[in-house]
Backbone as numpy.savetxt, mean C-alpha at the origin, in Angstrom:
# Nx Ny Nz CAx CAy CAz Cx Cy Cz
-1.61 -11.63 7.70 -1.63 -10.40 6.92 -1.47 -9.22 7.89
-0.71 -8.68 7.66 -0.14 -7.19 8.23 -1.72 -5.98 8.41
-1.80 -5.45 9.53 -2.82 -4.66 9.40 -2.84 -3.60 8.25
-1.64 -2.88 7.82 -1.91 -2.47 6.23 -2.47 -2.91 5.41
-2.31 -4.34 5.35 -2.29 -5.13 4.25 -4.28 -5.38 4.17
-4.55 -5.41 5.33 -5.41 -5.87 5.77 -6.64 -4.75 5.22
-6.21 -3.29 5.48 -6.44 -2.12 5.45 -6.96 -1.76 4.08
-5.66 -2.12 3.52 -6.34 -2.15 2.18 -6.94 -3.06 1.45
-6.76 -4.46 1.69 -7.75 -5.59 1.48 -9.13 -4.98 1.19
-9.39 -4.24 2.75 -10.72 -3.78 2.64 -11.65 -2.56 2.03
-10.36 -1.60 1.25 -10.76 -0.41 0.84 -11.09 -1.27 -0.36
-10.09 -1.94 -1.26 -10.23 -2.35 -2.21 -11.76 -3.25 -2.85
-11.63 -4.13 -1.39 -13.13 -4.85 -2.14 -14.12 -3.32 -1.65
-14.31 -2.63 -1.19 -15.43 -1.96 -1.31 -15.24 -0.85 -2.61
-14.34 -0.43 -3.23 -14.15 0.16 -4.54 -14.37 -0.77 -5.40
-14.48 -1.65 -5.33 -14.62 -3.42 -5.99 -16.59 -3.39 -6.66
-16.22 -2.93 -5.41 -18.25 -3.16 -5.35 -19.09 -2.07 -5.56
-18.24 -1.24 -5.22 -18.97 0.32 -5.89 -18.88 0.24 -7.38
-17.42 0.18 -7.76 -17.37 0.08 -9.43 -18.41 -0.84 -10.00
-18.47 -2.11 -9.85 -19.28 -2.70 -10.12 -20.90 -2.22 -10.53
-21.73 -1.79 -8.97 -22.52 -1.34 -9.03 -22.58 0.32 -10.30
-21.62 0.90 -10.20 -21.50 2.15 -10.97 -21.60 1.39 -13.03
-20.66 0.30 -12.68 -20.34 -0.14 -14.43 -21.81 -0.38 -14.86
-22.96 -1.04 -14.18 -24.11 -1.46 -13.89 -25.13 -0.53 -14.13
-25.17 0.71 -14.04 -25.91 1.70 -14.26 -26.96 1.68 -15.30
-28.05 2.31 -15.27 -28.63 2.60 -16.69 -29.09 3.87 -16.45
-28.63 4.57 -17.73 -28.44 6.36 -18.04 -29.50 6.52 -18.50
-30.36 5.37 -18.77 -31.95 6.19 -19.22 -33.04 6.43 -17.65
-32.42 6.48 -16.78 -32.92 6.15 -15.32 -32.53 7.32 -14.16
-32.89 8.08 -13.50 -32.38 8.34 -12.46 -32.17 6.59 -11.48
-31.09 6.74 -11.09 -30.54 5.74 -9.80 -29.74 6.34 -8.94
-30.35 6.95 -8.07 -29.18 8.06 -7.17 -28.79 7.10 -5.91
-28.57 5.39 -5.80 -27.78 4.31 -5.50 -26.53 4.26 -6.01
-26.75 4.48 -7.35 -25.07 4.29 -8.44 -24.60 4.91 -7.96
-25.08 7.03 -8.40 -24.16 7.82 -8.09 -23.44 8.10 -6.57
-24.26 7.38 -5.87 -23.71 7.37 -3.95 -22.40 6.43 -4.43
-23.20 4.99 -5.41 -21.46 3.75 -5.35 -20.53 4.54 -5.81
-20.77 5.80 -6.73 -19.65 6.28 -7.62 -19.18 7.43 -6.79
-19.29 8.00 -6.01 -18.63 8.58 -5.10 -18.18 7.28 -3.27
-18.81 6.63 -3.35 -17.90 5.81 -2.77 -16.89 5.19 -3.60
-16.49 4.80 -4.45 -15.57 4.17 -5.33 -14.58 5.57 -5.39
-14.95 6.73 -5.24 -14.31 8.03 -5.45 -13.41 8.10 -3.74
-14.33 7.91 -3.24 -13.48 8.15 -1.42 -12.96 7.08 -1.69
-13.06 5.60 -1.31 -12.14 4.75 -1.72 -11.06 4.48 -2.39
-10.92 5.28 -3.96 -9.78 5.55 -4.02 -8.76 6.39 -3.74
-9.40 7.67 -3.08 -9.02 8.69 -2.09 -7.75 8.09 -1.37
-8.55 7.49 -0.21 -8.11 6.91 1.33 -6.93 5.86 0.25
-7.54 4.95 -0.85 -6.29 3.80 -0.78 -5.11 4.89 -1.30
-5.11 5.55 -2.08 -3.65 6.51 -2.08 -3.20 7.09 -0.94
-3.86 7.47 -0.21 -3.24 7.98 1.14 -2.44 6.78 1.95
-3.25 5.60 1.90 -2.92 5.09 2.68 -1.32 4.13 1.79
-1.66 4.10 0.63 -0.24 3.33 -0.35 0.72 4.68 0.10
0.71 5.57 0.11 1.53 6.70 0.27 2.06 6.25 1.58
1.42 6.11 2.89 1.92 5.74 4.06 2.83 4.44 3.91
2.20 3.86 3.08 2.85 2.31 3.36 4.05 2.79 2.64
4.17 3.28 1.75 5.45 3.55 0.67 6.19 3.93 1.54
6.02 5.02 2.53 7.35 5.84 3.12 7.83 4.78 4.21
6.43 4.41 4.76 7.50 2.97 5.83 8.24 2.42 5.44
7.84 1.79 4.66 8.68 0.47 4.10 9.79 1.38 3.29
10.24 2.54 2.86 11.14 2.86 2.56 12.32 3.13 3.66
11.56 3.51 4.54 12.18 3.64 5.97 12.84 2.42 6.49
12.02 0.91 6.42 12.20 -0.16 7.32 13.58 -0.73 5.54
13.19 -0.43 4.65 14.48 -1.00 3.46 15.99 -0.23 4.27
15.63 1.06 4.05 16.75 2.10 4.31 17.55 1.10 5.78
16.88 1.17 6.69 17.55 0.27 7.93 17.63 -0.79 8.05
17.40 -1.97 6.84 17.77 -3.06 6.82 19.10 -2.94 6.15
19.05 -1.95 4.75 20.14 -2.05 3.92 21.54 -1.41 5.05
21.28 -0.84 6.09 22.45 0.21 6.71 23.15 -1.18 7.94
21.84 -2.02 7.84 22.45 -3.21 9.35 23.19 -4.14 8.33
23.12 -4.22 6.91 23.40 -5.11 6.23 24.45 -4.62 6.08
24.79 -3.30 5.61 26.26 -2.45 5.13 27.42 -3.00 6.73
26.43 -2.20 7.68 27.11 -2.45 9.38 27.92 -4.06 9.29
27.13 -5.30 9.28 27.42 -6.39 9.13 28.45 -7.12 7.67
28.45 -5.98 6.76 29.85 -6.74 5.75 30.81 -5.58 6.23
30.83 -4.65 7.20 32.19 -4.08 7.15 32.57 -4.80 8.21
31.73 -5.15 9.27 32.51 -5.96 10.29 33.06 -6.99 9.77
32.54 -8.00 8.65 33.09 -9.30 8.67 34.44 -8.43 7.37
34.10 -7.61 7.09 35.48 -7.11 6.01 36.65 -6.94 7.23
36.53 -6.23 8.39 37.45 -5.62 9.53 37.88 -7.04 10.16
37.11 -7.79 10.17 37.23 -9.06 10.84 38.52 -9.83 9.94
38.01 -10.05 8.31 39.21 -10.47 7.20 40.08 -9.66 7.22
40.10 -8.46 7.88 41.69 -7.86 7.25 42.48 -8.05 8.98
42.02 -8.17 9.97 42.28 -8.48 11.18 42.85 -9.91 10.83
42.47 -10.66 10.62 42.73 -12.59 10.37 44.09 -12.62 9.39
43.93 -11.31 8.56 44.85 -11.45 7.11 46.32 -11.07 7.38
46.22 -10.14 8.86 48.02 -9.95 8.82 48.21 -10.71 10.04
């Protein structure tokens, strides 16, 4: 697993476990535990958009320069067929 991947593995189970603890609540109670999980579940989903945002533009970056070595590689073998063809 890719350290991104990894990255967010781990934001996720801890928004995992905050929600949990938050769904868990009882409103006839002060529990000022929940409301800490429910602002961690709040930073957690913070950071995982920031960090899907990062991953998005890489990997748009690392597509963009696969698709341009891929374009590079059918014009050569096109230059190559019209070279062979006369």
């Amino acid at each position: 697993m890719t350290a991104a991947a990894e990255s967010l593995s781990s934001r996720l189970e801890i928004l995992s476990g905050a929600l949990q603890v938050w769904a868990g609540r009882d409103p006839t109670k002060p529990q000022p535990e929940v409301r800490r999980a429910a602002n961690e579940a709040m930073a957690a989903v913070d950071d995982l958009l920031g960090q899907l945002h990062r991953l998005r533009s890489t990997l748009v970056g690392e597509i963009r320069a696969s698709d341009d070595a891929t374009a590079a590689r059918v014009d050569e073998l096109l230059a190559r067929r019209r070279r062979d063809a006369t």
